[in-house]
C-alpha positions in Angstrom: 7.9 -17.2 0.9 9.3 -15.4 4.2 6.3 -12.9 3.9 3.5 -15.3 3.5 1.6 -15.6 6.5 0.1 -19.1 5.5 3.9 -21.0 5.0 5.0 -18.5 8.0 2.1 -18.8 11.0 3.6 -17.1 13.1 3.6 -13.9 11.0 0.0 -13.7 12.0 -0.1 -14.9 15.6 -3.9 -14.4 16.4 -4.0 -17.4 13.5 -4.4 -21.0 14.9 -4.2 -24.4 13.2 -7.6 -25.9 14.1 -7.0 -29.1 12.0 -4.8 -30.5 9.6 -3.8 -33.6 6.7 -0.9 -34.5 4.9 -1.3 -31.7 2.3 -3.8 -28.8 4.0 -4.0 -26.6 7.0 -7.8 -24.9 8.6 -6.6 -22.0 10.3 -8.5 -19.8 12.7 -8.1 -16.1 13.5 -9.0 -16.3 17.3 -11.4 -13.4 16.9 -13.0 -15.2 14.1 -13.6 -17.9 16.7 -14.6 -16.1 19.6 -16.0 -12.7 18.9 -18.3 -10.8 16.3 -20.8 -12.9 15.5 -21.8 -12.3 11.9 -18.5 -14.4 11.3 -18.0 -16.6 14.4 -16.5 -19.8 13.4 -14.7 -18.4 9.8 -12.3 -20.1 8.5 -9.5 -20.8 5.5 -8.4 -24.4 4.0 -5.0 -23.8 2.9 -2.2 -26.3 0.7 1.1 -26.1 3.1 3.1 -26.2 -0.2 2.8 -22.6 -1.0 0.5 -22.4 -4.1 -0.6 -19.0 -5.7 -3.8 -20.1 -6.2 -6.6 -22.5 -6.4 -5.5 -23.2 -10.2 -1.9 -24.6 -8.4 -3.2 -27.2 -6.6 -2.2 -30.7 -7.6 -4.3 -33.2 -7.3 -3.8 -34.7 -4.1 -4.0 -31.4 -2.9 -7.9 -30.8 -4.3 -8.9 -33.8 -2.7 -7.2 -33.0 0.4 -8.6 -29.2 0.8 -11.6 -31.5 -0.3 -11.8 -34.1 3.3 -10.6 -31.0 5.2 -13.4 -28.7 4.0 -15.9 -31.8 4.9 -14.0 -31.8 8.4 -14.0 -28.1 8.5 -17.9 -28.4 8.3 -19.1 -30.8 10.8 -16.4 -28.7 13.5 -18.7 -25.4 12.6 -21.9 -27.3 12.6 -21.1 -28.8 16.0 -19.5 -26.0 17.8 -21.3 -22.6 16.5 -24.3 -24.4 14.7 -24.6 -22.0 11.6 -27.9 -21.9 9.2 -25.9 -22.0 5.8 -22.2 -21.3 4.7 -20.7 -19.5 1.7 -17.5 -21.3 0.7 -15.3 -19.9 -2.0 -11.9 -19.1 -4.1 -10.6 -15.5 -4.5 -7.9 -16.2 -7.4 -5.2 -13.0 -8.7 -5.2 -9.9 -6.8 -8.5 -8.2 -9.3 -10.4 -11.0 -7.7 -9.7 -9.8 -4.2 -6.7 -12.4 -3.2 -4.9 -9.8 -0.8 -2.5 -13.0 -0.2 -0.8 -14.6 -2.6 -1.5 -18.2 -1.2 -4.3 -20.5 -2.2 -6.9 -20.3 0.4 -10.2 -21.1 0.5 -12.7 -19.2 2.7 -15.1 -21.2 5.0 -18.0 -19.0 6.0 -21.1 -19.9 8.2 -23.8 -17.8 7.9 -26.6 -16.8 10.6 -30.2 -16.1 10.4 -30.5 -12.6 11.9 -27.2 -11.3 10.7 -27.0 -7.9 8.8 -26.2 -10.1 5.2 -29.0 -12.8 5.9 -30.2 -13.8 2.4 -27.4 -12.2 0.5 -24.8 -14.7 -0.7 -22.0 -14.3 -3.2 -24.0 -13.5 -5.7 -25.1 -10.2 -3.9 -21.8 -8.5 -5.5 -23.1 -9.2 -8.9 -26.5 -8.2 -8.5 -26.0 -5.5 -6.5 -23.9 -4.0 -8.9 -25.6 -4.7 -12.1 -28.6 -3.6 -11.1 -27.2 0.3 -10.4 -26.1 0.4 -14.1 
């Protein structure tokens, strides 16, 4: 997996390991944690055993991502203080995986941001309803 910036970090250097366990990694781009804020604070839970996706995790390594994600959380909350999250999977490139490693998106949310209100059921309704 030479090309896969999760097993290879420093593919992506603007990417930082904010916290880790035995099986998972919470990685950070440094703009995500520093700059726009619609997104300040975003991060991804990843298995360091290169999985595909979500449906490839063992396990140990659900109830790892699991602890991390809870970890993940109470970092956010303390340090940028968010009003909600969205939190979610993309699985098989239709879905919107662009990398082929298991990652799972951890996204605060702010009051007063342009997408307020609209969580990941926005897609669907907003599609639906021009049909």
């Amino acid at each position: 997996m030479k090309a896969c910036p999760f097993c290879n970090l420093d593919l992506l250097p603007t990417q930082r390991i904010n916290m880790r366990n035995d099986h998972c990694l919470f990685l950070q781009l440094v703009e995500f944690r520093t700059k726009r804020d619609v997104i300040k604070g975003a991060g991804v839970i990843v298995p360091i055993k290169h999985k595909e996706t979500v449906f490839d995790l063992s396990s140990k390594e659900w109830s790892a991502t699991f602890s991390l994600l809870k970890q993940a959380k109470a970092y956010i909350d303390e340090r940028y203080k968010p009003n909600g999250y969205n939190v979610g999977w993309n699985c098989e490139e239709v879905a919107g995986q662009h990398i082929p490693h298991a990652h799972l998106h951890v996204l605060p949310r702010y009051e007063g941001e342009p997408l307020a209100g609209k969580g990941i059921r926005y897609m669907f309704k907003t599609t639906l309803s021009s049909d």
